[in-house]
C-alpha positions in Angstrom: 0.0 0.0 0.0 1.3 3.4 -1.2 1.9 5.4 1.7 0.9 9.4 1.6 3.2 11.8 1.2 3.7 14.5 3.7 2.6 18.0 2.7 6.0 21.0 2.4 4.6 24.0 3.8 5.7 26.4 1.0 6.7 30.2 1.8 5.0 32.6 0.0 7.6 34.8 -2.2 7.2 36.9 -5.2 7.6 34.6 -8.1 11.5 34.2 -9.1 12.7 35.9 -5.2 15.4 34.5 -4.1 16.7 34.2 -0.5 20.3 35.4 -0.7 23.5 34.5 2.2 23.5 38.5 3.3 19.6 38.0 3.7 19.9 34.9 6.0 22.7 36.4 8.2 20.9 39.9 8.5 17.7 37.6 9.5 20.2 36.3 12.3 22.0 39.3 13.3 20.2 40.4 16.9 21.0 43.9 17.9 22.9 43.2 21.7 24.5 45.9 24.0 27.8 45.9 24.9 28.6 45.6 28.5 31.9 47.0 28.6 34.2 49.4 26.3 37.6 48.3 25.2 38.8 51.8 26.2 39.5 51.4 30.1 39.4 55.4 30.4 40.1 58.6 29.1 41.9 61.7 30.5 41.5 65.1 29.2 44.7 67.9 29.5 42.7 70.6 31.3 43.7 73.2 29.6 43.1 71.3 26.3 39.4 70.6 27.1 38.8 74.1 28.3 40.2 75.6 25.3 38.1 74.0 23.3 34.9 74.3 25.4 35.5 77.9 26.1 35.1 78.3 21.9 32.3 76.5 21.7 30.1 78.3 25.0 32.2 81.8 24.6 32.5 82.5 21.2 29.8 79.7 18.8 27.1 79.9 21.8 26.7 76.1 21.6 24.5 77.0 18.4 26.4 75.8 15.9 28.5 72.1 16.5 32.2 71.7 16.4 34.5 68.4 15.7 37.9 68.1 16.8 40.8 65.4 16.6 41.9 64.3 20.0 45.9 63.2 20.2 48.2 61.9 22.9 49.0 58.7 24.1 47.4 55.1 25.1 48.4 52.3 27.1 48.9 48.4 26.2 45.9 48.5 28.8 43.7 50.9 26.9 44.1 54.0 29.0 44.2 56.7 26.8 45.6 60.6 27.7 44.4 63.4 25.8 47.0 66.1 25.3 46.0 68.2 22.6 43.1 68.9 20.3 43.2 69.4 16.4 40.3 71.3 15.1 40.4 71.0 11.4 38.6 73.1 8.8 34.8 72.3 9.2 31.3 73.8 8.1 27.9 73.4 9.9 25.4 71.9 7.1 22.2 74.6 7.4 19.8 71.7 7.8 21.3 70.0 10.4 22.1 71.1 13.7 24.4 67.7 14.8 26.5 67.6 11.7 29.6 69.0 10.8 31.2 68.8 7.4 34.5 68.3 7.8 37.0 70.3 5.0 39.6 68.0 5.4 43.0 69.5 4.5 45.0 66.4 3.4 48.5 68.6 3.7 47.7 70.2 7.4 46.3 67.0 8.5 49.9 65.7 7.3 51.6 68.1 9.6 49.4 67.7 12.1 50.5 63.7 12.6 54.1 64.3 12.1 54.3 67.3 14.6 52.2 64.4 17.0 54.8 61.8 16.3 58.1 63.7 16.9 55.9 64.6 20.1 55.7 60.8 20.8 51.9 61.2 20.7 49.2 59.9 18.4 45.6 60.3 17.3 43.5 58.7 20.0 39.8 60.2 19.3 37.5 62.6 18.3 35.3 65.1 20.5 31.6 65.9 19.5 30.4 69.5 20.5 26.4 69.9 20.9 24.8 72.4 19.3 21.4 71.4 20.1 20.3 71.7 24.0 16.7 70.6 23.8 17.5 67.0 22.3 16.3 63.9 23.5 19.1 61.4 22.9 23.1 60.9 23.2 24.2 61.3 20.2 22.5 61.6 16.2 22.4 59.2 13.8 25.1 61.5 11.8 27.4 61.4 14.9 26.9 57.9 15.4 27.7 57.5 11.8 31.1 59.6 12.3 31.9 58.1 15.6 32.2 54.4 14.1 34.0 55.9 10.7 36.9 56.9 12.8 36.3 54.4 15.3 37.2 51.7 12.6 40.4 53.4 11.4 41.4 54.4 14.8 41.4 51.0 16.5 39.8 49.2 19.6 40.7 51.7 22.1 39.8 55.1 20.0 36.9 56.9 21.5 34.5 60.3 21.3 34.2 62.9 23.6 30.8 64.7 23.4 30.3 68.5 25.1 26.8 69.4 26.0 25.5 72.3 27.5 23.3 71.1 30.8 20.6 73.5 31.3 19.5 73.6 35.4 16.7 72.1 35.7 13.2 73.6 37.0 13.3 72.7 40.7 16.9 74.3 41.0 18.0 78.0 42.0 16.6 80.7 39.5 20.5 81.9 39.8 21.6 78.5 38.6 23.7 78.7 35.3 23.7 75.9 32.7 26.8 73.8 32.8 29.5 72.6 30.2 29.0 68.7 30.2 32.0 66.1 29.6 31.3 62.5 28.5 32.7 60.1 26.5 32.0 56.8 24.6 32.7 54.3 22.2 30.8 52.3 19.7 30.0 48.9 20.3 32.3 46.2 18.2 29.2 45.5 16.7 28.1 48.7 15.3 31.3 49.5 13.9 31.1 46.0 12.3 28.0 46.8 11.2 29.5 50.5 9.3 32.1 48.4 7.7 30.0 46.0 6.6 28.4 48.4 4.6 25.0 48.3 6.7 24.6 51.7 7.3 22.7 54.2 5.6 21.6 58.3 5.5 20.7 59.5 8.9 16.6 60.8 9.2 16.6 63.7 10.2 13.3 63.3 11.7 14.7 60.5 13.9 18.2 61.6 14.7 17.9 59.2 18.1 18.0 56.5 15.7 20.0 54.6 13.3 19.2 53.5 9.9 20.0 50.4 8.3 19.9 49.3 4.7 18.6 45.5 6.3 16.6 43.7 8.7 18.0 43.2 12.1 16.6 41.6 15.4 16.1 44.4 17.9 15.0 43.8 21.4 12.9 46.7 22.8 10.5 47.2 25.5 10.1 43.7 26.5 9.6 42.8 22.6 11.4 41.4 19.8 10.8 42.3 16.5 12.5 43.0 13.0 13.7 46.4 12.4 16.0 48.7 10.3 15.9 50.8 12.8 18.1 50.9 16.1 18.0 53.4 19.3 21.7 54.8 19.2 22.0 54.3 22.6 22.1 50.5 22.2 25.1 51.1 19.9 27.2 52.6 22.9 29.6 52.1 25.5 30.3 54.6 28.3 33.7 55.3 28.7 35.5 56.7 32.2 36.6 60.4 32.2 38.9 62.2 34.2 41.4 65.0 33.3 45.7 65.6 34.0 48.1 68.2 33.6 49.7 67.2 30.2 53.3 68.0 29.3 51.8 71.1 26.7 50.6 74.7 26.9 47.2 75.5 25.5 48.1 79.4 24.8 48.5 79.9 21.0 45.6 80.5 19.1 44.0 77.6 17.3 43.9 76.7 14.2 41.0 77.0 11.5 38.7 79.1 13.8 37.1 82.6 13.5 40.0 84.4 14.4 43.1 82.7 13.2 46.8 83.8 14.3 49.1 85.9 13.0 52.8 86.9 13.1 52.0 88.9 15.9 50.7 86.1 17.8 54.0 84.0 17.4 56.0 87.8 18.8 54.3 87.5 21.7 54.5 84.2 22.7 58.1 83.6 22.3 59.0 86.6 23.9 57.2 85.1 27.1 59.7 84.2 30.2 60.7 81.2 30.5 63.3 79.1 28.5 62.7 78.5 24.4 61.2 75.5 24.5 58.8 76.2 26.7 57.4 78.9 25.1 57.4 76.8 21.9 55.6 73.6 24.0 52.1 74.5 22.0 50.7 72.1 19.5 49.2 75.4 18.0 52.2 77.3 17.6 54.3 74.2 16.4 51.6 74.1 14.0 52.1 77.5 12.7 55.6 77.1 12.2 55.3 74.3 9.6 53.5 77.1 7.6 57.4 78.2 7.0 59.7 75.5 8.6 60.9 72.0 7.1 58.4 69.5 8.0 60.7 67.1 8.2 64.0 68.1 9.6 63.5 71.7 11.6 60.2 71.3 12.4 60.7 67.1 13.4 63.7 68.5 16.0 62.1 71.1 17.4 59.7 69.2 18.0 61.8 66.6 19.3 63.5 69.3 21.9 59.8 69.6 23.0 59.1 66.5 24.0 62.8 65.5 25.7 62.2 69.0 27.3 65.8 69.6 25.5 67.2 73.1 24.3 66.4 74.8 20.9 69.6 75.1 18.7 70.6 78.7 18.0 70.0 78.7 14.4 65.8 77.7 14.8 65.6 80.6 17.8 67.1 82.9 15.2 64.9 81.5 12.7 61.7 81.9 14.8 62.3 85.2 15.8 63.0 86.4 12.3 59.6 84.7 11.4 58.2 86.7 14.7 59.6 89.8 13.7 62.0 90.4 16.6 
């Protein structure tokens, strides 16, 4: 007797679809936190993170957002020390109040990593300025976005700083004044994995709290799972520890690529300062000026050199530099 064949349940699919590999893994790929950041901590020179905080509150208003390049050293253990901030050339899109578009200057960015080396320092992260008090979330889409861009070139332990401004709250003292807010982060191994792997795609800007993918993932929300190509940012990131140091450099010359940029007047005044040559010429900024004249790679790699081994100037760059300075 001719037993019956058992019915295939049959998934409905639009004649000729296909199910490819990249649309079985994204069907696996659950969305998880990240308990811990690979970065064990970050510390911020003081005068590096007011400088750059003071610009943003004193002079933009915290209305219009500001990136910068963090550099200075990290640890076999992950602990990284901020000594110096980079702002490069950047403009605020008018449609955006999160994003920056950054000018990158391939040349000064050049200058800026070989000044950092001879200074036995390296780029270790970005920092995030908040232009936009009343939002609801960490960071945008767009940061979020930026923040695993140079997460995946910088390495495990490279991180992002964001600067808020805190406004008091109601209950507090009518004389209470809103505070400048430090915190920093990284992006989950997965998200960045997720940005490499292409996943990613434009930011809404009428959900900024939330990333957009180009596929399905498994998100668990709210005591549900569901599919999704949409993901709360904050499930993307890891807090990181912040405290601040007293870093080997001054924070004195004015900065590059803002409002006001220096001049030859500028450099007069700061190495006429007291003090011996090289610490008047222990600034990033000014060292950074200089290359605008000096050898990259020989006057300006031994200066820069004499900074770091706190060692003496030769006569021939004072004479230089003052000749540059006008004295």
């Amino acid at each position: 007797e001719r037993e019956p064949t058992v019915a295939t349940k049959i998934e409905k699919r639009p004649f000729g679809a296909k199910m490819t590999v990249e649309d079985m893994i994204a069907k696996q790929t659950r969305i998880e936190a990240q308990d811990k950041a690979h970065c064990a901590g970050c510390s911020f020179d003081a005068k590096a993170a007011d400088t750059f905080q003071s610009y943003v509150r004193d002079t933009l208003g915290f209305q219009v957002p500001r990136m910068g390049f963090l550099y200075g050293e990290c640890s076999d253990e992950g602990e990284v020390k901020v000594n110096f901030i980079y702002e490069p050339p950047q403009e605020c899109p008018q449609d955006h109040k999160d994003g920056v578009i950054l000018m990158r200057d391939e040349h000064e960015e050049l200058c800026v990593n070989t000044i950092a080396a001879n200074l036995g320092m390296q780029r270790v992260g970005i920092v995030i300025a908040h232009a936009n008090p009343e939002r609801e979330y960490t960071v945008s889409a767009q940061q979020l976005a930026l923040m695993a861009e140079f997460q995946a070139e910088g390495g495990q332990y490279f991180c992002t700083a964001a600067v808020s401004l805190i406004e008091p709250d109601e209950d507090d003292d009518e004389d209470e004044q809103p505070q400048v807010h430090f915190d920093c982060w990284q992006c989950s191994e997965q998200c960045v994995k997720l940005y490499k792997d292409g996943w990613f795609t434009d930011a809404n800007i009428e959900k900024p709290e939330r990333l957009q993918l180009n596929k399905d993932v498994v998100v668990h929300e709210e005591d549900r799972v569901r599919d999704s190509r949409e993901v709360d940012n904050d499930f993307l990131l890891v807090a990181v520890p912040i405290t601040s140091h007293e870093g080997p450099l001054k924070c004195t010359f004015p900065v590059e690529n803002r409002l006001i940029t220096a001049t030859g007047e500028d450099l007069k005044r700061h190495v006429s300062a007291p003090g011996s040559y090289t610490d008047r010429l222990s600034d990033f900024h000014l060292l950074l000026f200089l290359s605008q004249t000096l050898d990259l790679n020989t006057d300006l790699a031994l200066i820069a050199d004499s900074v770091r081994t706190k060692g003496e100037i030769q006569e021939g760059y004072r004479l230089i530099i003052d000749s540059i300075a006008g004295l």
